[in-house]
C-alpha positions as CSV (number, residue, x, y, z in Angstrom):
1,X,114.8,-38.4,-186.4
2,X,111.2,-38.0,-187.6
3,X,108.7,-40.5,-186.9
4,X,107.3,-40.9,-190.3
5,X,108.7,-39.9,-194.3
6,X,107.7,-36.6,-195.9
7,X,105.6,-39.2,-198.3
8,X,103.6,-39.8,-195.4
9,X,103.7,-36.3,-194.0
10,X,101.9,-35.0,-197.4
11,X,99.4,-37.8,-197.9
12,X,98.5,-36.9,-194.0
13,X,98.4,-33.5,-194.9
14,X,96.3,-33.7,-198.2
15,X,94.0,-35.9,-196.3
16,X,93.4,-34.0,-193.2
17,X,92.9,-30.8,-195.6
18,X,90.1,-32.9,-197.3
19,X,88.4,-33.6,-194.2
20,X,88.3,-30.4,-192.0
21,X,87.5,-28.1,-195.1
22,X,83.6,-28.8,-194.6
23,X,83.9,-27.9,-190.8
24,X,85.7,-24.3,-191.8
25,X,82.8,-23.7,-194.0
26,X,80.4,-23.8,-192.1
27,X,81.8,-21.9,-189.1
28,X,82.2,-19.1,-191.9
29,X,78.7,-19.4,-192.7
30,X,78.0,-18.8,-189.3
31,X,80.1,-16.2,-188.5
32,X,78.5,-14.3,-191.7
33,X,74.8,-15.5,-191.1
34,X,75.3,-13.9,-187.0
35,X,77.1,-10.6,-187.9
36,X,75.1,-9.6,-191.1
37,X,72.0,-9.4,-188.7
38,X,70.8,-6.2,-187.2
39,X,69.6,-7.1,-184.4
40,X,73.0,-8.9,-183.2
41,X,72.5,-9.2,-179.3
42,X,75.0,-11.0,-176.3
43,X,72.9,-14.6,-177.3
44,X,74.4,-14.7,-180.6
45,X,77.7,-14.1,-179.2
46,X,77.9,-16.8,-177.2
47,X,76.2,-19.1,-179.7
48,X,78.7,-17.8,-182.1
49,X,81.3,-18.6,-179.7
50,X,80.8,-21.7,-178.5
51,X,80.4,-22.8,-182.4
52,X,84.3,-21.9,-182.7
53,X,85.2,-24.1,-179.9
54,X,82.8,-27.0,-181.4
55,X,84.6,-26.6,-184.8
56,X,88.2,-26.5,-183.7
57,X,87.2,-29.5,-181.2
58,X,85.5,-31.4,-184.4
59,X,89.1,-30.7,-186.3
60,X,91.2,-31.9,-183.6
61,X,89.6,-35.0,-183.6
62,X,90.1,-35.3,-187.2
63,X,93.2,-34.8,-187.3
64,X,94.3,-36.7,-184.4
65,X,92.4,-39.6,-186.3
66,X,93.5,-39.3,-189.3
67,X,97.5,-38.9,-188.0
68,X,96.9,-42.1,-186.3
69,X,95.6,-44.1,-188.7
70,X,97.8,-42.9,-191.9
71,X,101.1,-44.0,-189.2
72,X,99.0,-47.4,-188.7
73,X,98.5,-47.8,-192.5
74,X,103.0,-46.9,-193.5
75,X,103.9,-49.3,-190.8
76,X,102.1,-52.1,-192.4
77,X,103.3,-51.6,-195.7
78,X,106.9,-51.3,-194.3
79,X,109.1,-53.7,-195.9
80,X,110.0,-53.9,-192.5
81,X,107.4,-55.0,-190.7
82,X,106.7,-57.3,-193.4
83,X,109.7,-58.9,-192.8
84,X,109.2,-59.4,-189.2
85,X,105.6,-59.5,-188.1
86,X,102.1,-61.4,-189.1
87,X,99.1,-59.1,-189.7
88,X,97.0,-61.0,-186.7
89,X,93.8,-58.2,-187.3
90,X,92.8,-55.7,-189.1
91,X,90.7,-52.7,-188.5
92,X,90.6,-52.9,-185.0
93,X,88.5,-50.4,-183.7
94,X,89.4,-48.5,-180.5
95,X,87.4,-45.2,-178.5
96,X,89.2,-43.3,-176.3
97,X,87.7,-40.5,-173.9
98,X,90.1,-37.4,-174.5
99,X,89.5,-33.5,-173.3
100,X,88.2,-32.9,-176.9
101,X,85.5,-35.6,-176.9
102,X,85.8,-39.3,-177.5
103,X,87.8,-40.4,-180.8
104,X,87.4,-43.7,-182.5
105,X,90.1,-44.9,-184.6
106,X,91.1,-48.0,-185.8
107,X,94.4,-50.3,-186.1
108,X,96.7,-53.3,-186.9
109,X,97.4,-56.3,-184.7
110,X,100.6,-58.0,-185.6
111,X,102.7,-60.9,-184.5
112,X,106.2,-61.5,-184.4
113,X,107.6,-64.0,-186.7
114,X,110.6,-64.8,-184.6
115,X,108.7,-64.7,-181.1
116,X,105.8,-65.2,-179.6
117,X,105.4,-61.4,-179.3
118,X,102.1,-59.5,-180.4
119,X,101.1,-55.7,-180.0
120,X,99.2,-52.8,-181.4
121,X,101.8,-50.8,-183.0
122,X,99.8,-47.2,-183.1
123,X,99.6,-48.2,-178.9
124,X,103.1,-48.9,-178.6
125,X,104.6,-45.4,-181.0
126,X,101.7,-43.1,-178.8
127,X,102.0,-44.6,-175.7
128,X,98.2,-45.1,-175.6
129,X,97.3,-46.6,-172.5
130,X,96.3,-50.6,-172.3
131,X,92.6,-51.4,-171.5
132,X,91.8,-47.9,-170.7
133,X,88.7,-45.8,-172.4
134,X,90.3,-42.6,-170.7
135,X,93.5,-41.2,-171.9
136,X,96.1,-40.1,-169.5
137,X,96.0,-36.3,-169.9
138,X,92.0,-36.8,-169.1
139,X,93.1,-38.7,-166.2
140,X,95.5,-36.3,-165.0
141,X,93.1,-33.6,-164.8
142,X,90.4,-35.6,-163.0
143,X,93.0,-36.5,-160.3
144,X,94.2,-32.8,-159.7
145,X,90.5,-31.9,-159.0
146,X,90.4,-34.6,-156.9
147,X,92.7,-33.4,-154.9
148,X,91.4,-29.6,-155.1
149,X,88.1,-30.6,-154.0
150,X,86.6,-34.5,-153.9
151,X,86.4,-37.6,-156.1
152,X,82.4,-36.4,-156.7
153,X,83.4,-33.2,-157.7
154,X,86.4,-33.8,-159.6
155,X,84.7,-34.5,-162.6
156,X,81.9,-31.5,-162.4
157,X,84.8,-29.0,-162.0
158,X,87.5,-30.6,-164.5
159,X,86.9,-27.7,-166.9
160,X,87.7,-25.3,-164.5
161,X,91.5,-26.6,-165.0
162,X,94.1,-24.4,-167.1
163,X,94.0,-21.8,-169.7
164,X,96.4,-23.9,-172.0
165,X,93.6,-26.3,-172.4
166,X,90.0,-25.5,-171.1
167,X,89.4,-23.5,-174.6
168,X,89.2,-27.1,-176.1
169,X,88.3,-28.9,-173.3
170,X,84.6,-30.7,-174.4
171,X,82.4,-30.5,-170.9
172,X,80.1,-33.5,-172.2
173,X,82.9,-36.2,-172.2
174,X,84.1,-34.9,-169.0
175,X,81.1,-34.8,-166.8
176,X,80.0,-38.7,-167.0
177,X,83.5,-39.5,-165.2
178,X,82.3,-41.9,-162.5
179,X,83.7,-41.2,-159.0
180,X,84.7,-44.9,-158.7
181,X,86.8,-44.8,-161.8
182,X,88.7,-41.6,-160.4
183,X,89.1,-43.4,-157.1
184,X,90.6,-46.6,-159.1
185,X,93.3,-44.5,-161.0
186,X,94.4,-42.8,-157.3
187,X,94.3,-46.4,-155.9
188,X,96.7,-47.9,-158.8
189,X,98.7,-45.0,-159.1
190,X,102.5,-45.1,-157.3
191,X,102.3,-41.3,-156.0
192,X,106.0,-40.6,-155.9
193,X,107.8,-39.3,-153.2
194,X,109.2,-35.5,-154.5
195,X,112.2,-34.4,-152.7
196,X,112.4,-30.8,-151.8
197,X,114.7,-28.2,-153.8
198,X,117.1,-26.6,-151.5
199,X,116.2,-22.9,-150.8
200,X,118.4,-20.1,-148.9
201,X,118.9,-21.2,-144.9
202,X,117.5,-18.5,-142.9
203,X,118.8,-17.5,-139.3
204,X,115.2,-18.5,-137.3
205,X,113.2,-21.1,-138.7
206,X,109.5,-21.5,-137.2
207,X,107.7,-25.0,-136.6
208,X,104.1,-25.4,-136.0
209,X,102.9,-28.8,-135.2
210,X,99.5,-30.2,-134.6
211,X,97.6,-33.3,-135.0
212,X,93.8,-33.8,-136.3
213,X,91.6,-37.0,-136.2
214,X,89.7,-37.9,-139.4
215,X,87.1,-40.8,-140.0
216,X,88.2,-44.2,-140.8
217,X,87.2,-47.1,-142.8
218,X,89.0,-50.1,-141.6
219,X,89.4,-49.4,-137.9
220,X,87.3,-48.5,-134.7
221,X,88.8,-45.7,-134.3
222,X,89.5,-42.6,-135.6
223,X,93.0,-42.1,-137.7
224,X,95.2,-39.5,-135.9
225,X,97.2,-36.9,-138.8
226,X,100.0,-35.1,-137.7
227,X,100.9,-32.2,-139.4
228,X,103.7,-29.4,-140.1
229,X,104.2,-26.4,-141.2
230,X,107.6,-24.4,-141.7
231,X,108.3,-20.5,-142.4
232,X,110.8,-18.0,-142.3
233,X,108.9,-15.0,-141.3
234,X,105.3,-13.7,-141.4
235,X,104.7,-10.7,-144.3
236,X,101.9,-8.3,-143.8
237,X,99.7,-8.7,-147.4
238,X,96.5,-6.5,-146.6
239,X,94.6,-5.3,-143.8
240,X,93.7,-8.7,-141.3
241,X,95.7,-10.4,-143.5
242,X,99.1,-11.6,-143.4
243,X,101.2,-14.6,-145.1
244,X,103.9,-17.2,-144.5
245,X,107.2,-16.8,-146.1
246,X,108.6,-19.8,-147.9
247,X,105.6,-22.2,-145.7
248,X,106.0,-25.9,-146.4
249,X,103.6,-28.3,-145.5
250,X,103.8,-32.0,-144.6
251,X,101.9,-34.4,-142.9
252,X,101.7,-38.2,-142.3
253,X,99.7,-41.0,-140.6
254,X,103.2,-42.5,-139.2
255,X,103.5,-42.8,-135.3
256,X,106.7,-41.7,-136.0
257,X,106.2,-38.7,-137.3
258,X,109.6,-37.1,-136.5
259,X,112.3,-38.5,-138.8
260,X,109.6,-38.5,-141.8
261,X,109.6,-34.6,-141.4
262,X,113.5,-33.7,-140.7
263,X,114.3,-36.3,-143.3
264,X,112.6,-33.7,-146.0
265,X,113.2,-30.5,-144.5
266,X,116.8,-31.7,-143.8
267,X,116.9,-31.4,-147.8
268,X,115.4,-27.9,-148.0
269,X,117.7,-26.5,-145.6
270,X,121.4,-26.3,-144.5
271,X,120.9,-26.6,-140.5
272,X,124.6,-26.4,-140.1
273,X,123.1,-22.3,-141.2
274,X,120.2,-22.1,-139.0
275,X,120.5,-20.3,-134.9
276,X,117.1,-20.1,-133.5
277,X,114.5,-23.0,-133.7
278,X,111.1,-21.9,-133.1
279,X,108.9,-25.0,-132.5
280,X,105.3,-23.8,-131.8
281,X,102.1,-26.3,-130.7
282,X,99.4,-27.0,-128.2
283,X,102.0,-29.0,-125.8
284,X,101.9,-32.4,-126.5
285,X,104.1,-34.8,-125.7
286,X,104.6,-35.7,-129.2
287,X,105.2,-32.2,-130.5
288,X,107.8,-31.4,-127.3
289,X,109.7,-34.3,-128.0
290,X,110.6,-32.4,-131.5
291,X,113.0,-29.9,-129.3
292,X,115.4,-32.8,-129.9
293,X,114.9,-34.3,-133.3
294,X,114.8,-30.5,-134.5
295,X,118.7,-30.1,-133.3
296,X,120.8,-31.4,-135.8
297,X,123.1,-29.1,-135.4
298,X,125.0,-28.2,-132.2
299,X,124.6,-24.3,-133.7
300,X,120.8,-24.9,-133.6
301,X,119.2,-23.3,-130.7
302,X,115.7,-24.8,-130.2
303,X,112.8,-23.9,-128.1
304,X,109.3,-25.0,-127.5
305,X,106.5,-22.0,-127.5
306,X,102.7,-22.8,-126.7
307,X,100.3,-21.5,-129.4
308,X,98.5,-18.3,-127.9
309,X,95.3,-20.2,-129.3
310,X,95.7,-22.8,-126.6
311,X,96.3,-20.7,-124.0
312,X,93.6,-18.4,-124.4
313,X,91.3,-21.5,-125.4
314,X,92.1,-22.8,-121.5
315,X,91.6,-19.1,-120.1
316,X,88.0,-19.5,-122.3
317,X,87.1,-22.5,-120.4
318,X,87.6,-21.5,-116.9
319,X,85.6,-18.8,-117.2
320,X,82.6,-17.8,-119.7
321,X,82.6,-14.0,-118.2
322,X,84.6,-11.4,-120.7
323,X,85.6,-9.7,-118.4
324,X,87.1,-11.9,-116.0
325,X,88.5,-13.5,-119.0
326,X,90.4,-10.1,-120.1
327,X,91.5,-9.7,-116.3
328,X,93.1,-13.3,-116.3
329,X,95.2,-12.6,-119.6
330,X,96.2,-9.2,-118.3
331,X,97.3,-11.1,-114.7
332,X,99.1,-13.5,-116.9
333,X,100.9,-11.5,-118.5
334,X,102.0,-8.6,-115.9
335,X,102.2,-10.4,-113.0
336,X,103.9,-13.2,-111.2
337,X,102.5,-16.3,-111.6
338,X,100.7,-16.9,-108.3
339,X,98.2,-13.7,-108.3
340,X,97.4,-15.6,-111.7
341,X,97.1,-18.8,-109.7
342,X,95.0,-16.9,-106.7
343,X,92.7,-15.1,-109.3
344,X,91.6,-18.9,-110.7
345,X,91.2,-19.9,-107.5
346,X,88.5,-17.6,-106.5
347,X,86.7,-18.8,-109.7
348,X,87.0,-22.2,-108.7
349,X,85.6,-21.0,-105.2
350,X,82.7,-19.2,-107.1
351,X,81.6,-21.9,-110.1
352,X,82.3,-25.1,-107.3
353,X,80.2,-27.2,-110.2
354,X,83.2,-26.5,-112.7
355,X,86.1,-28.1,-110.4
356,X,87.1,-30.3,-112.4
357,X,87.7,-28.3,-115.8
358,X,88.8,-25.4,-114.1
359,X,91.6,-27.3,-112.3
360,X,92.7,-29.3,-115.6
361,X,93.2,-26.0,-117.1
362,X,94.8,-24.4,-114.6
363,X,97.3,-27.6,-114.5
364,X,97.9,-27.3,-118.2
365,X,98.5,-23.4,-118.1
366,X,101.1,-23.6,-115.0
367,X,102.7,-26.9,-116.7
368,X,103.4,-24.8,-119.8
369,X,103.4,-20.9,-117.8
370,X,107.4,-20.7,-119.6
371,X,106.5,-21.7,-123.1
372,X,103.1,-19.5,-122.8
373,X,105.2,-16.7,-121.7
374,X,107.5,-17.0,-124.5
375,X,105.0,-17.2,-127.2
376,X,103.2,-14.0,-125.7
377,X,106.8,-12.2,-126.3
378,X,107.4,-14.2,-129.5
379,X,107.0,-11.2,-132.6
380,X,105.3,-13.4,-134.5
381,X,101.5,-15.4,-133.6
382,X,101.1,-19.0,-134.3
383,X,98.2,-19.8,-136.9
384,X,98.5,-23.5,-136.6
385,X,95.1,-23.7,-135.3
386,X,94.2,-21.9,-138.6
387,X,96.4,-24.0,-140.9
388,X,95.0,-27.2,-139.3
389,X,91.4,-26.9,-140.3
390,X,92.5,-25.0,-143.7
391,X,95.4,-28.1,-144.8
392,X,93.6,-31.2,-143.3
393,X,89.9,-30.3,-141.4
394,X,88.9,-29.1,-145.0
395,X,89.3,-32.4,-147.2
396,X,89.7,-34.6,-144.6
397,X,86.7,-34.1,-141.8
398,X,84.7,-31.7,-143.6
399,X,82.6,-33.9,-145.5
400,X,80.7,-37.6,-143.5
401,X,83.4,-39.8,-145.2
402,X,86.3,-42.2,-144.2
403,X,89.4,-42.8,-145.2
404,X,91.5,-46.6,-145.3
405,X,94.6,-46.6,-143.6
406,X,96.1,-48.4,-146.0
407,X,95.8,-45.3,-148.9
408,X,95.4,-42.5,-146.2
409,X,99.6,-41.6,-146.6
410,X,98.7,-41.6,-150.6
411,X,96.1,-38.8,-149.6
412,X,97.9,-36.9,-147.4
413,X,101.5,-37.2,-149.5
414,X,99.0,-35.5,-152.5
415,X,97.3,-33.2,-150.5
416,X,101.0,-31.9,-149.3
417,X,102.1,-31.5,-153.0
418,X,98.9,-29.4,-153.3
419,X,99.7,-26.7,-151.0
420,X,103.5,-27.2,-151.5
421,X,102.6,-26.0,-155.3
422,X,103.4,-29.2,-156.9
423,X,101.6,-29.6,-160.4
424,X,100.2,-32.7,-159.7
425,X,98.4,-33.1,-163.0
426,X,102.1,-32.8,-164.5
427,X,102.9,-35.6,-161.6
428,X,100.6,-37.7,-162.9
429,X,102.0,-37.6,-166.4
430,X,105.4,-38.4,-165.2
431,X,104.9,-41.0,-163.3
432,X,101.5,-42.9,-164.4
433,X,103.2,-46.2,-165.5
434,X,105.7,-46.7,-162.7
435,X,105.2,-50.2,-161.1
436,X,106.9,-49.2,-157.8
437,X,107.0,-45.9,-155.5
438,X,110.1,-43.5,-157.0
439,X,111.5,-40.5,-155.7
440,X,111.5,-37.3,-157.7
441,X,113.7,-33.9,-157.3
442,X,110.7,-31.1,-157.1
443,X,111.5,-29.7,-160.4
444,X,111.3,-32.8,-162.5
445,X,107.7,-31.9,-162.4
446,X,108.4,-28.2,-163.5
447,X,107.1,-28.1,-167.0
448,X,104.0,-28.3,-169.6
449,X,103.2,-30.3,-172.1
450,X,101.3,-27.7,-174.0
451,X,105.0,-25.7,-174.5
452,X,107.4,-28.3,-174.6
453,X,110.8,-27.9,-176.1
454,X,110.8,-31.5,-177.0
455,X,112.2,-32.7,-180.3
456,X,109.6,-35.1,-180.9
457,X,106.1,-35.6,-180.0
458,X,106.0,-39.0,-180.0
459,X,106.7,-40.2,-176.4
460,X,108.8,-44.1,-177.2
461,X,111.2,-41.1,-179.4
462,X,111.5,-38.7,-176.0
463,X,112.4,-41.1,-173.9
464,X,115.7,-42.2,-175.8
465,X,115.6,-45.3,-175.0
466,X,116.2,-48.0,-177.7
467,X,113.3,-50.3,-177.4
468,X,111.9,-52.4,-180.6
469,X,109.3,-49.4,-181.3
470,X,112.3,-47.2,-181.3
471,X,113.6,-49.5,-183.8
472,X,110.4,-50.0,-186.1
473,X,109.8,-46.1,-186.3
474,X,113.4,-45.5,-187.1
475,X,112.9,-48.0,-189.9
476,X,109.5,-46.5,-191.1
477,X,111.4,-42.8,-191.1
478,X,113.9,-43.9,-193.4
């Protein structure tokens, strides 16, 4: 079904021919005027370039305008909308803030006859959104920058965003975003919950845990994140630089942090498949208790290792000398564990004024000596440490803000789907107008507007449902 008649679709198209004819001649007259001149130079270039993007922007608009309008005007000739609805006002004028610029285009207000219901039809066929100066796709870019890099920012940077668009995208109308209004549409927006796509099950599956306190708004203290990170191996990418095979990333605010994580990586892979556990982190109690919510499989072998960071971190503390330090790594790792306890020990005797850290560390080294040992002979390092300040220090902490408890899982749930490599502008898209919290499978999200296989392009027709718009623009088509 088409939206509109081909009576309509030649009146829009005589119209619209009408009306961006001007614009093409004079970006030919400027394309002539720059290249008949001798002394043609990089200035002109740009000047020439930038008048292309300013002359498709100016026909976008005019087209988009004029589409909307013409559509406004068949509908209220319509036998059947005359039949069923008042004209309440004409001419209603409405702006909306788009990536090309701001259009302003006007409508019909009508009434029902039968009921007491009244709408903007143009709204209800484009799924404009109500009360809003910005349209979603404007929205949905501001967000995702957001999310790359601040509220503040989001709108300096949204033209930094995709190929498919940034050609058209119109930097003036972008830039006077306010940071509250970007913080409003994060606040009303029902992030959903993505569930992961299921991926081969490897043999040994790694887990790095770690926790990191950000400021807070609402409370005295500070909120505590706790974080993962999952991978199936470590691949060598260039010299001093390696990366994480198939790394997921989650993190939550919860104090039960546990069951939130198994109950998503429990979807991404078959444990009934997996051997070897490897649970790596600094040797909390929070992060050893995982060695049991990690089995759900009596085939999975689980065992803790202590980060190589931490270890080496306490060795740094009990001694500033490097080579004393070096000599207590190499005892550590040759030697039984009391000449490493006896060569501490005649630090302490030396640095008396450092008891009490030297001691502490020495505690924490002996009460995890086993898991250190097995990291040190574990083929792979632990970058948690790393991952930490790189997944939350760096949005979270980096900058003197706070965060409310009550929208800090919003925050973190959308900084997860940023390194995960969910699109979250085509998140936002999706799921915009949900009332409630839903759950999506990963690659609902996997798609672009700008190439869609869609039959229609008007969104009330995608959706299939067969709602009284549905009805009206069936009526108008035929």
């Amino acid at each position: 079904m088409n939206i509109i008649s081909q009576n309509l679709k030649n009146v829009i198209k005589n119209k619209i021919k009408v009306l961006i004819t001007p614009i093409y001649y004079n970006l030919v007259d400027s394309i002539v005027d720059n290249i008949g001149n001798n002394d043609f130079d990089f200035s002109k270039y740009f000047s020439f370039f930038t008048s292309i993007q300013s002359s498709v922007r100016d026909a976008m608009r005019i087209i988009i305008v004029s589409t909307f309008e013409e559509i406004d005007a068949e509908f209220k000739n319509s036998p059947f909308r005359k039949s069923r609805y008042y004209i309440n006002k004409s001419d209603v004028s409405r702006t909306l803030n788009t990536i090309i610029g701001p259009i302003t285009f006007k409508r019909t207000y009508y009434k029902s006859k039968f009921s007491k219901k009244s709408f903007f039809f143009l709204d209800s066929a484009f799924d404009l959104p109500k009360y809003d100066h910005y349209d979603p796709i404007l929205k949905a870019i501001a967000i995702r920058n957001a999310v790359e890099t601040s509220q503040a920012q989001a709108s300096r940077f949204i033209s930094s965003f995709a190929d498919d668009i940034k050609f058209f995208i119109d930097d003036n109308a972008i830039l006077n975003i306010p940071r509250q209004s970007i913080f409003n549409w994060i606040k009303s927006w029902h992030v959903p919950n993505i569930v992961p796509t299921s991926i081969d099950t490897p043999d040994t599956l790694y887990v790095m845990a770690d926790e990191k306190y950000i400021g807070a708004q609402d409370i005295d203290k500070d909120i505590m994140v706790k974080c993962f990170v999952t991978f199936e191996d470590v691949k060598h990418v260039s010299k001093h630089r390696n990366t994480l095979s198939n790394r997921f990333v989650f993190s939550t605010y919860s104090s039960k942090p546990w069951p939130q994580f198994m109950d998503l990586i429990a979807k991404r892979y078959d444990f009934s498949k997996i051997k070897n556990i490897c649970l790596l982190g600094d040797g909390g109690s929070w992060i050893k208790s995982g060695v049991n919510e990690l089995r759900l499989d009596t085939n999975n072998s689980v065992k803790f290792y202590l980060c190589e960071f931490h270890f080496k971190q306490a060795i740094h503390h009990i001694t500033s000398d490097d080579d004393e330090r070096q000599k207590l790594i190499d005892i550590f790792t040759t030697e039984p564990m009391q000449n490493f306890i006896d060569s501490v020990n005649e630090i302490l005797a030396n640095n008396p004024h450092k008891e009490q850290t030297i001691t502490k560390k020495l505690n924490y080294i002996i009460k995890n000596y086993t898991a250190i040992k097995s990291m040190l002979s574990l083929n792979i390092g632990s970058s948690m440490e790393s991952h930490i300040s790189h997944l939350i220090a760096s949005f979270f902490a980096s900058r003197p803000k706070g965060f409310s408890t009550k929208r800090i899982d919003k925050y973190l749930k959308l900084n997860d789907y940023k390194h995960n490599g969910i699109n979250i502008f085509n998140l936002y898209l999706k799921s915009y107008k949900n009332k409630k919290t839903m759950s999506f499978n990963e690659d609902y999200v996997d798609f672009s507007i700008f190439h869609t296989d869609d039959i229609h392009n008007i969104p009330v027709l995608n959706y299939g449902w067969v709602t009284p718009t549905y009805k009206e623009l069936s009526a108008i088509a035929h």
